[in-house]
ROLO-323474 format. One record per residue (C-alpha): residue in three letters; x, y, z. Coordinates in Angstrom, 3 decimals, padded with zeros to 6 digits, always signed. Layout:
<sites>
site resn->ala x->X y->Y z->Z
...
</sites>
This chain:
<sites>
site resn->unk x->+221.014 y->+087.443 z->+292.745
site resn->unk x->+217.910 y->+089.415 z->+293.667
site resn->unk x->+216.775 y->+089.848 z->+297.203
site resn->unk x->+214.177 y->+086.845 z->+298.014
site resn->unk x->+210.739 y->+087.504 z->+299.064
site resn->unk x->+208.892 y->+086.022 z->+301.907
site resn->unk x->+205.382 y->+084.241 z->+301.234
site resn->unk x->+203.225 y->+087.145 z->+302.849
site resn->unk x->+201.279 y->+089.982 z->+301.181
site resn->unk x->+199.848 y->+092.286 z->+303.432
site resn->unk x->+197.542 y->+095.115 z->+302.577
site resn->unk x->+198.095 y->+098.897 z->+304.629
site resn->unk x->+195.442 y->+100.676 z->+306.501
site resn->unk x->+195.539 y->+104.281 z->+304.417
site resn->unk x->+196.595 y->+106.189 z->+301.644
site resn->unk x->+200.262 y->+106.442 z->+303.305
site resn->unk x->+202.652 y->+104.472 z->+305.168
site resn->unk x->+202.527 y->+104.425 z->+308.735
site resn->unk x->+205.513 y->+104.120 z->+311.047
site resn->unk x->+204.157 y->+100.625 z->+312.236
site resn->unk x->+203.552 y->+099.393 z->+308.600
site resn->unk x->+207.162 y->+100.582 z->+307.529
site resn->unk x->+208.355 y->+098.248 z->+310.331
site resn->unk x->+205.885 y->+095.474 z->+309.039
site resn->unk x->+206.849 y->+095.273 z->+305.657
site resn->unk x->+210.710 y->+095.252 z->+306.578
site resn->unk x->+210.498 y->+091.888 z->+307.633
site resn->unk x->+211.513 y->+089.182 z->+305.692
site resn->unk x->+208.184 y->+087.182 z->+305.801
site resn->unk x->+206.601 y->+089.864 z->+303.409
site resn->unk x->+206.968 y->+089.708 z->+299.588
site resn->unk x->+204.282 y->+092.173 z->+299.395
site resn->unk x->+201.610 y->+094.328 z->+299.304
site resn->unk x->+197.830 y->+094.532 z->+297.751
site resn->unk x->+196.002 y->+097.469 z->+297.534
site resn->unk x->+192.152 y->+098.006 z->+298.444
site resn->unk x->+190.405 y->+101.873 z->+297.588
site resn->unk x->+191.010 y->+102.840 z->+300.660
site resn->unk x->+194.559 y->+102.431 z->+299.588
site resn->unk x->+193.512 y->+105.198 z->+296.310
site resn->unk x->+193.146 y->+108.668 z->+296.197
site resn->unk x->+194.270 y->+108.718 z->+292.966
site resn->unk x->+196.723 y->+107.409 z->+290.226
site resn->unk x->+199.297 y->+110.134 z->+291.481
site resn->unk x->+199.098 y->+109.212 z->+295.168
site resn->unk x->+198.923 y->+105.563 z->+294.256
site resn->unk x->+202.678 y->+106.170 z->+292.339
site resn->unk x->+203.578 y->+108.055 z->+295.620
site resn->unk x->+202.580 y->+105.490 z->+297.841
site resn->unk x->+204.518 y->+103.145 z->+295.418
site resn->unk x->+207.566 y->+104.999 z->+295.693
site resn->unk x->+207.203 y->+105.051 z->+299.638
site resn->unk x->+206.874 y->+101.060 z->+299.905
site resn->unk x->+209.699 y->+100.870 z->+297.481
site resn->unk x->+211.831 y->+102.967 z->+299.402
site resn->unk x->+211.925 y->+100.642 z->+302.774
site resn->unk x->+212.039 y->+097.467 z->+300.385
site resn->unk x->+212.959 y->+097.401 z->+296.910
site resn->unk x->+212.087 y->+094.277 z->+295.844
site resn->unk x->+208.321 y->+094.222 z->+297.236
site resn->unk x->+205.581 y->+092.901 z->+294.825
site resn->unk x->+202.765 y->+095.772 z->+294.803
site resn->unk x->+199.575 y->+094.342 z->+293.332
site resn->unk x->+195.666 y->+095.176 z->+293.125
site resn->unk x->+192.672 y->+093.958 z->+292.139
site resn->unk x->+191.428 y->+096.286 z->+288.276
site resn->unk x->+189.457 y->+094.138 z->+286.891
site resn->unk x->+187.139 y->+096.737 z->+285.554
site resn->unk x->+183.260 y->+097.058 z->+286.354
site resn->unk x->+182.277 y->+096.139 z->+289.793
site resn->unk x->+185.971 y->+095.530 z->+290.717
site resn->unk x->+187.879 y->+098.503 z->+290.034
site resn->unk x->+190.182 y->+099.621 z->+293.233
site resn->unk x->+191.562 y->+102.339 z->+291.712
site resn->unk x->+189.049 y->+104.964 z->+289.707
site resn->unk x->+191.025 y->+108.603 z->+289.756
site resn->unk x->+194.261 y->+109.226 z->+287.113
site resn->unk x->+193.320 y->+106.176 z->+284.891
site resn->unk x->+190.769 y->+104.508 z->+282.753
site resn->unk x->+187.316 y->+103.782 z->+284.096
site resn->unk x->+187.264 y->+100.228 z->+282.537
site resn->unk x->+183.866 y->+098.386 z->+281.901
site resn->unk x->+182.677 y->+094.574 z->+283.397
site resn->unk x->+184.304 y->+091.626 z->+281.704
site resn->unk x->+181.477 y->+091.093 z->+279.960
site resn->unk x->+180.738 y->+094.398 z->+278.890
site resn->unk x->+183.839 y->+093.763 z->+276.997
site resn->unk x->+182.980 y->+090.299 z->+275.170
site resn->unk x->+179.664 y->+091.519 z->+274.261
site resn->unk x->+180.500 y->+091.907 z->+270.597
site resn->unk x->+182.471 y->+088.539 z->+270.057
site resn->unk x->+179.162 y->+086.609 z->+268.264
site resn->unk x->+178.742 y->+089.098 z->+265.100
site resn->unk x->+182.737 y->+090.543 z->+265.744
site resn->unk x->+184.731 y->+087.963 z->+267.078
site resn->unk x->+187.881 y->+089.285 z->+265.862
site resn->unk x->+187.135 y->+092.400 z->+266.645
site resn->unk x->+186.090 y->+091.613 z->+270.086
site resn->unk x->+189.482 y->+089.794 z->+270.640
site resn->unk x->+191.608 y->+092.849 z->+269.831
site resn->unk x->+189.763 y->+094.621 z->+271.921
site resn->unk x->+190.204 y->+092.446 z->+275.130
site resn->unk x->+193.833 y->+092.403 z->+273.986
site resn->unk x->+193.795 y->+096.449 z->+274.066
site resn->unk x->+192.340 y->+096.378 z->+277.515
site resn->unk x->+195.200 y->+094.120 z->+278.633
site resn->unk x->+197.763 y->+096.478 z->+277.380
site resn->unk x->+196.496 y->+099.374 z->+278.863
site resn->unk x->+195.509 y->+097.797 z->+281.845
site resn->unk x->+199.417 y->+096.928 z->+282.683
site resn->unk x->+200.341 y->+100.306 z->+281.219
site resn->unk x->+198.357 y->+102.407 z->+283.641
site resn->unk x->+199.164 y->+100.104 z->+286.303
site resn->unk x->+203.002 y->+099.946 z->+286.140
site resn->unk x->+203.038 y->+103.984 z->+285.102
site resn->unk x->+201.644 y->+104.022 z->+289.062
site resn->unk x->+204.720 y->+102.282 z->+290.265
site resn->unk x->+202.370 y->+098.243 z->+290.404
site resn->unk x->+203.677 y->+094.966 z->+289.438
site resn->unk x->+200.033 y->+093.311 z->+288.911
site resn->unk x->+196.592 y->+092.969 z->+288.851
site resn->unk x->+194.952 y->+089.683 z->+290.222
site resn->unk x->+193.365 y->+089.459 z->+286.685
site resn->unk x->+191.618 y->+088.703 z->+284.263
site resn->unk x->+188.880 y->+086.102 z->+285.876
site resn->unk x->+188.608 y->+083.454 z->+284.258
site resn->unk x->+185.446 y->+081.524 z->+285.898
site resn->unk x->+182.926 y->+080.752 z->+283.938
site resn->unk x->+179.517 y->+082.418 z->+284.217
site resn->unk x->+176.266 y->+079.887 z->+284.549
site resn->unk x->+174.131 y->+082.546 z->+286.124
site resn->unk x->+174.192 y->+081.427 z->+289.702
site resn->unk x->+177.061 y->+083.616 z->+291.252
site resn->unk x->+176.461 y->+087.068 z->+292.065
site resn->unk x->+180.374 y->+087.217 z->+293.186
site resn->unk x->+180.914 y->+086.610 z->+289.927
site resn->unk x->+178.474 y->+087.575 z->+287.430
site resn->unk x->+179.550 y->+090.727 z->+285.035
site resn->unk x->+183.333 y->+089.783 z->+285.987
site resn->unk x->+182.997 y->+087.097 z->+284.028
site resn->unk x->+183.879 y->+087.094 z->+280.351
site resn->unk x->+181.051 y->+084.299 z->+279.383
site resn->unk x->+178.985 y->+081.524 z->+280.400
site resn->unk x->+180.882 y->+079.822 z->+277.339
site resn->unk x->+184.092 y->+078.440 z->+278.065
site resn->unk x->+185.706 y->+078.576 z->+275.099
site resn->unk x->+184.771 y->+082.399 z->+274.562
site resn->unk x->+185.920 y->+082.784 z->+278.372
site resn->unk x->+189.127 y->+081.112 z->+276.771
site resn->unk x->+189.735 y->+082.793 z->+273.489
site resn->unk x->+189.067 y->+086.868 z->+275.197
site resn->unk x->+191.158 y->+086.142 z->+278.294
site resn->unk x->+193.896 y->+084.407 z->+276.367
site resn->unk x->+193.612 y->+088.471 z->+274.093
site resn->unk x->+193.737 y->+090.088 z->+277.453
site resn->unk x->+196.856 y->+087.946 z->+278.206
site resn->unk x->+198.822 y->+088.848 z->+275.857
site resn->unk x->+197.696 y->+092.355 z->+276.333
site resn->unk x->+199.088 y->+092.475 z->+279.776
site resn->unk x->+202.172 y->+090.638 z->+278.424
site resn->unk x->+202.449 y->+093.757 z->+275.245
site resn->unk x->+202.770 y->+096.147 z->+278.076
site resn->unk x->+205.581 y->+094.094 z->+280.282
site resn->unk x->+203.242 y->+093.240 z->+282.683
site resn->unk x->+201.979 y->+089.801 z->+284.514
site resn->unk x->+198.881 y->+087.819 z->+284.246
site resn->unk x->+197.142 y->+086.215 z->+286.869
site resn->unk x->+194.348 y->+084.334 z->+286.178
site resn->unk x->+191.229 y->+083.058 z->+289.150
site resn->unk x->+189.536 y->+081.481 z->+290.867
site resn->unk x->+190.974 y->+077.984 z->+289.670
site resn->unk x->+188.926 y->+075.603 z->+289.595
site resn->unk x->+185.841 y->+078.036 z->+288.896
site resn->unk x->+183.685 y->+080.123 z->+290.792
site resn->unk x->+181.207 y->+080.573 z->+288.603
site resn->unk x->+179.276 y->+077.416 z->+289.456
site resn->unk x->+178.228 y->+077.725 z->+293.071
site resn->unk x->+175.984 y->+080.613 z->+294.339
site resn->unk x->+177.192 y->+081.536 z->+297.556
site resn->unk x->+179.923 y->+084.037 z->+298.057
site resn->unk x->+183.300 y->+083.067 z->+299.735
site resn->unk x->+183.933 y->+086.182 z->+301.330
site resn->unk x->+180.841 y->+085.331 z->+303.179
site resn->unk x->+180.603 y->+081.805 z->+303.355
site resn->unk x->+182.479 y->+078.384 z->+302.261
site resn->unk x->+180.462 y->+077.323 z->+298.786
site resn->unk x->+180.399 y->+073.782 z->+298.177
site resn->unk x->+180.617 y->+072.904 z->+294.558
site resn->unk x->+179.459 y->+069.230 z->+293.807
site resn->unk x->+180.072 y->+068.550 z->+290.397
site resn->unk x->+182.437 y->+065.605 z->+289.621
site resn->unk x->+185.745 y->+065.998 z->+288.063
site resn->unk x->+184.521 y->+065.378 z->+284.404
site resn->unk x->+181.872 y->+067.846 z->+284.935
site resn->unk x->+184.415 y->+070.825 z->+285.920
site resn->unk x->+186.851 y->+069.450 z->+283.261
site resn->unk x->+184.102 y->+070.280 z->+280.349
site resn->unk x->+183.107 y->+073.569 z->+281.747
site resn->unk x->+185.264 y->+075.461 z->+284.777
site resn->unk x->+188.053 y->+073.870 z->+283.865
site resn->unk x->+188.063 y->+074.989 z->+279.923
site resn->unk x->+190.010 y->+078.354 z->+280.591
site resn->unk x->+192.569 y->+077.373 z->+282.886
site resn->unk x->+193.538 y->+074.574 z->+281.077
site resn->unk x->+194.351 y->+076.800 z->+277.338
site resn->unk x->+196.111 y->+079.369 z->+279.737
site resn->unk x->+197.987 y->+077.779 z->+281.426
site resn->unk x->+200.935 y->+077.803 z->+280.085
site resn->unk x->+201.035 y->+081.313 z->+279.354
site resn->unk x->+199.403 y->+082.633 z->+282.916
site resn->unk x->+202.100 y->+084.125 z->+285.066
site resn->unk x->+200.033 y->+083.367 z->+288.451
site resn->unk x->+196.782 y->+081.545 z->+289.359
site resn->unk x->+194.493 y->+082.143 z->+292.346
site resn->unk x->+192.733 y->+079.049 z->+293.454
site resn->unk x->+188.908 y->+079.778 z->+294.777
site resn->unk x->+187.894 y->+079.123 z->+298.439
site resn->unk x->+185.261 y->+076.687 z->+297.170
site resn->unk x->+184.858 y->+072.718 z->+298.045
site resn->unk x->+184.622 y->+070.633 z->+295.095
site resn->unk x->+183.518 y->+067.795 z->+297.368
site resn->unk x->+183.284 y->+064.932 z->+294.635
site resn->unk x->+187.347 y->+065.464 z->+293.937
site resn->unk x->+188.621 y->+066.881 z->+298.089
site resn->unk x->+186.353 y->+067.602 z->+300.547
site resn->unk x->+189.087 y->+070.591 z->+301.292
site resn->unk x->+188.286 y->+074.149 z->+299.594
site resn->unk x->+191.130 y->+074.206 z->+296.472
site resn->unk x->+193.329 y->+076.597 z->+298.035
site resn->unk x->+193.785 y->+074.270 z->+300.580
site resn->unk x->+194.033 y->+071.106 z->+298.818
site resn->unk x->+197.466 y->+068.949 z->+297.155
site resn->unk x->+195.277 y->+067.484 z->+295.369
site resn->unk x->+193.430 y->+070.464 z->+293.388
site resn->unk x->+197.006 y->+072.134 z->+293.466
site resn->unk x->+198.886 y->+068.890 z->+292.230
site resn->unk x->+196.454 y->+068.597 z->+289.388
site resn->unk x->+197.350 y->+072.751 z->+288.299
site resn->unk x->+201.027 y->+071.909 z->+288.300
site resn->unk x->+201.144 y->+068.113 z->+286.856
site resn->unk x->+198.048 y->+067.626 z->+284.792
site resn->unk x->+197.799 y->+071.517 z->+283.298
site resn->unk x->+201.613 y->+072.086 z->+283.419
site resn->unk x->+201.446 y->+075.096 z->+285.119
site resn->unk x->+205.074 y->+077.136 z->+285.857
site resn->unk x->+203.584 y->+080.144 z->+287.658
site resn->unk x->+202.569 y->+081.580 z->+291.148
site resn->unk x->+199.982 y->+080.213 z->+293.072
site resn->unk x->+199.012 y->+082.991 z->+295.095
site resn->unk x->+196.494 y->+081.969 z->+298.080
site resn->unk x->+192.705 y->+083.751 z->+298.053
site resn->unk x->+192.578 y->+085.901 z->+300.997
site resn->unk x->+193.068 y->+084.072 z->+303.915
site resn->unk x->+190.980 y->+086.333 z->+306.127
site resn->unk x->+187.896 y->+085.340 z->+304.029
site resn->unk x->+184.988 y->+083.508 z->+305.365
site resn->unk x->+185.576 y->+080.420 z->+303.095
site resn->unk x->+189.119 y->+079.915 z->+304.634
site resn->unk x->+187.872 y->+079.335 z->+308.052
site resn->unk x->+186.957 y->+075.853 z->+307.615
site resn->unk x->+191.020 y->+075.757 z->+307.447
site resn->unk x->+191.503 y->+076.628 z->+311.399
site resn->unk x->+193.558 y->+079.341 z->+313.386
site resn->unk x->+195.306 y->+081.841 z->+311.073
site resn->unk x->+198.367 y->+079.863 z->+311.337
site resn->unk x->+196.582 y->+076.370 z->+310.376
site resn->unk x->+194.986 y->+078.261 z->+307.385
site resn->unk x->+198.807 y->+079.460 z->+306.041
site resn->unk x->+200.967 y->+076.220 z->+306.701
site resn->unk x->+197.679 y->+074.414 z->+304.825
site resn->unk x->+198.182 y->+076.507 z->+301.952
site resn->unk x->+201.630 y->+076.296 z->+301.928
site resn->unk x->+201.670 y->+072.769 z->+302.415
site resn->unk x->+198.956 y->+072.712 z->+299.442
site resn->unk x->+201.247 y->+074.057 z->+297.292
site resn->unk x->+200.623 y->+078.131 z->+297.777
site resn->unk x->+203.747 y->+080.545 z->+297.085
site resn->unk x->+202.401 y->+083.204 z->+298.163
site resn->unk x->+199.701 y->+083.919 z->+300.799
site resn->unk x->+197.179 y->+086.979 z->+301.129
site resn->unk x->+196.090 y->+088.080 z->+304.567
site resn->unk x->+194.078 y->+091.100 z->+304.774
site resn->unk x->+191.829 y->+093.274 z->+306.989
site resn->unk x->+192.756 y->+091.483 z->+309.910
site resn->unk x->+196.088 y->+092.722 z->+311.299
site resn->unk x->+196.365 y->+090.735 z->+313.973
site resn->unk x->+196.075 y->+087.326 z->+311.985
site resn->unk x->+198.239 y->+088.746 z->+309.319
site resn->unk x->+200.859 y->+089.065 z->+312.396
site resn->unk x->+200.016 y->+085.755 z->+313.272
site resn->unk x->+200.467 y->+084.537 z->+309.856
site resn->unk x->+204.218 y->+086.198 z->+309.899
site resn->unk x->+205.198 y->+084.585 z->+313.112
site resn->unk x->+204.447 y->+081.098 z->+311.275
site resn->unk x->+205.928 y->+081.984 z->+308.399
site resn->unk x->+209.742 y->+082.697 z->+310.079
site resn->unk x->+212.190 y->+081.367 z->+308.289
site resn->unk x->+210.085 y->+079.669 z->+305.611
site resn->unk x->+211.352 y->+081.633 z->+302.239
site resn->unk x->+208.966 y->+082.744 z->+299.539
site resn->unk x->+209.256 y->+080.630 z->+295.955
site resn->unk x->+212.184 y->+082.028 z->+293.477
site resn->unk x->+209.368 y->+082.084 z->+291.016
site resn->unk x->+207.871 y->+084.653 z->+292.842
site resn->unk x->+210.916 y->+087.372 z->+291.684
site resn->unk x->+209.814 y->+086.782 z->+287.866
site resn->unk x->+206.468 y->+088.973 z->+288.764
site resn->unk x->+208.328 y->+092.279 z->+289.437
site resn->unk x->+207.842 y->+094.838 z->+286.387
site resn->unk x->+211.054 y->+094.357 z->+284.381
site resn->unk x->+211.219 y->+097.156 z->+282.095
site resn->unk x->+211.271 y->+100.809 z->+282.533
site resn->unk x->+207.971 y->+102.151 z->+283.426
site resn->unk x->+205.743 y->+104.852 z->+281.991
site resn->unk x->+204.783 y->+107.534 z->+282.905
site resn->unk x->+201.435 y->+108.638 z->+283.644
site resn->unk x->+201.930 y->+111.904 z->+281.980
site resn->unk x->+203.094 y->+110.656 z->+279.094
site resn->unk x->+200.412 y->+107.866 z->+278.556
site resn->unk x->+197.862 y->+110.326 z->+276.543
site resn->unk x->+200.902 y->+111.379 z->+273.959
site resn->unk x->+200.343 y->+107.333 z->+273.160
site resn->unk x->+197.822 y->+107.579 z->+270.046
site resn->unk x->+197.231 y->+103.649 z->+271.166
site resn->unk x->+196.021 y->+104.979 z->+274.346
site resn->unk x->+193.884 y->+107.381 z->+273.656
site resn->unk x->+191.878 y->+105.192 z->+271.100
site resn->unk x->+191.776 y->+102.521 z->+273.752
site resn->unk x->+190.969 y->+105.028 z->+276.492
site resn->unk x->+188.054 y->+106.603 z->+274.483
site resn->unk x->+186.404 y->+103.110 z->+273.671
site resn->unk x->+186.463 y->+101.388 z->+277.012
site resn->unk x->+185.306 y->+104.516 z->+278.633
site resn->unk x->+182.026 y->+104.897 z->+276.483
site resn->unk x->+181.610 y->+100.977 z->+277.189
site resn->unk x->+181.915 y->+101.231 z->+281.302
</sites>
C-alpha cells in the first residue's frame, strides 16, 4: 500500500528548498505542495526543484496553477499558452475544430507539466463568464454554459491523453459575482434553480470524469449563507446530486473570502468538516503551521493517492522530437 498523505498543501518561499521547508514537508500533515512564480525560474529548475521535494517525500502531490493567459505560473522551458477564451474563440464557425484544439491544449498541458516532475494543474476553469468578474474574465472558456461544457470536457480528456489529472473550479461558479475572493468574500444571490441553469451547467457534464474540484470562496446566500468551501450542504450536493468520486481540494485558505470562516484552525476543521480532502494554505506561514498543528493525526482521503502521475514521465528534451507537439506548440503560441 502506498504511503498516505496528510490533508495539507503548502507552497515554499523560493526557487529551492530550504532547511526549514525540508523539515516542514516531512511531516505527516502535508500531502503537498503548490507552486507560485516565485517558485519558477524555469522548466529545468522547476524539474530540479521537483526532484528535491521528491527526494525528502516520495509520495508528495506537486501541483500549480497553468491555466494559460493571465494565469500562467510557469513561463520559461514550456509553452506560452493563451486565455481560455482565446482558445474557444473559433467554436461558432469551427466547432469541431475548436474542440480538438482545447483537447490538444490538455495534452500538452499535462505533458509539459509532468516532463517537469508535477502531478497537476488546478485546471481548466470551468465558471461561466457573464461579464461581471474581472477574477475571472479571459479564464473563462464562455459566457455559454454548454460551450464552457463541451471545450473543457476536450481539455479533459486532453489532460487524461497525457496521464495526467483534471481539476476543475470554482464549483459552484465564480463567474457571477463581481468582487474578487482573494480580496473580499462575494456574495452570490441567485437561487438554486438559477445556478442550476447557468453555473452549474459545466460541473454537472464533468463530473464524472473530473479527477478534483475546487469549490469558490463565494456565498450563495439563497442555498447556505456559508461560502461553498465551507458548506455540507454545497459539498453534499457535489458528491450526492452530481455523483462526484474525486478530490475536493479547499480554495486557499489564506484568502480574504475564507476569513468569514474564523482563526486558521476554524477555517481548516470547517472545510474538513464540509467535506474538503485536501486543504491549501499559502503565503502565510505561520497559519499554514497553525493549520498543521490542527490537522495531527487527522489522515488525508485515500482518494487523494489516485492524483500522483502514474506513468513514466517525459522528458522535456524529448518533447520537441513529438511531431504532436510541435504542431500544438506552434498554434497556441501564435494564439497567446
Amino acid at each position: 500500500m502506498p504511503p498516505s498523505l496528510g490533508p495539507v498543501m503548502l507552497d515554499l518561499e523560493g526557487t529551492t528548498l530550504t532547511a526549514e521547508e525540508r523539515r516542514l514537508l516531512a511531516r505527516p500533515e502535508v500531502g503537498g505542495v503548490i507552486l507560485f512564480a516565485r517558485n519558477t525560474e524555469s522548466a529545468d529548475q522547476v524539474r530540479e526543484l521537483s526532484l528535491a521535494i521528491r527526494a525528502v517525500r516520495p509520495e508528495l502531490l506537486l501541483a500549480i496553477d497553468q491555466e494559460g493567459g493571465r494565469v500562467q505560473r510557469l513561463r520559461q522551458g514550456v509553452t506560452r499558452l493563451p486565455a481560455m477564451a482565446r482558445l474557444a474563440t473559433g467554436f461558432a464557425g469551427q466547432p469541431e475544430v475548436t474542440r480538438r484544439l482545447c483537447q490538444d491544449a490538455g495534452w500538452l498541458l499535462g505533458m509539459e507539466m509532468a516532463a517537469c516532475g508535477l502531478d497537476l494543474s488546478f485546471a481548466p476553469v470551468l465558471d461561466v463568464d457573464d461579464g461581471t468578474s474581472t477574477v475571472i474574465g479571459d479564464r473563462s472558456l464562455s459566457d455559454d454554459p454548454e460551450i464552457v461544457a463541451a471545450l473543457a470536457g476536450a481539455f479533459v480528456d486532453g489532460l487524461h491523453e497525457a496521464g495526467m489529472v483534471a481539476v476543475g473550479k470554482h464549483f459552484p461558479g465564480h463567474g457571477g459575482v463581481a468582487a474578487d475572493s482573494h480580496h473580499e468574500l462575494p456574495v452570490d444571490p441567485r437561487p438554486l434553480e438559477a445556478l442550476r441553469r447557468r453555473d452549474l451547467v459545466p460541473f454537472t457534464r464533468l463530473a464524472g470524469r473530473l479527477d478534483g474540484i475546487m469549490p469558490a470562496h463565494v456565498i450563495y446566500s439563497a442555498f447556505d449563507p456559508r461560502p461553498a468551501g465551507f458548506s455540507p450542504a454545497w459539498l453534499g450536493l457535489l458528491r450526492q446530486s452530481l455523483g462526484f468520486k474525486g478530490v475536493i481540494f479547499s480554495d486557499d485558505l489564506s484568502m480574504a473570502g475564507a476569513a468569514s470562516a474564523g482563526s486558521p484552525t476554524e477555517r481548516a476543521l470547517a472545510a474538513l468538516n464540509a467535506g474538503c480532502d485536501m486543504l491549501l494554505v499559502c503565503n502565510d506561514r505561520a497559519a499554514a503551521l497553525e493549520v498543521l498543528d490542527a490537522c495531527r493525526k487527522r489522515p488525508g482521503a485515500r482518494r487523494l493517492a489516485r492524483l500522483r502521475y502514474a506513468r513514466a514521465r517525459p522528458q522535456l528534451a524529448s518533447l520537441a522530437a513529438l511531431s504532436r507537439w510541435r504542431r500544438v506548440h506552434a498554434h497556441l503560441e501564435a494564439l497567446a
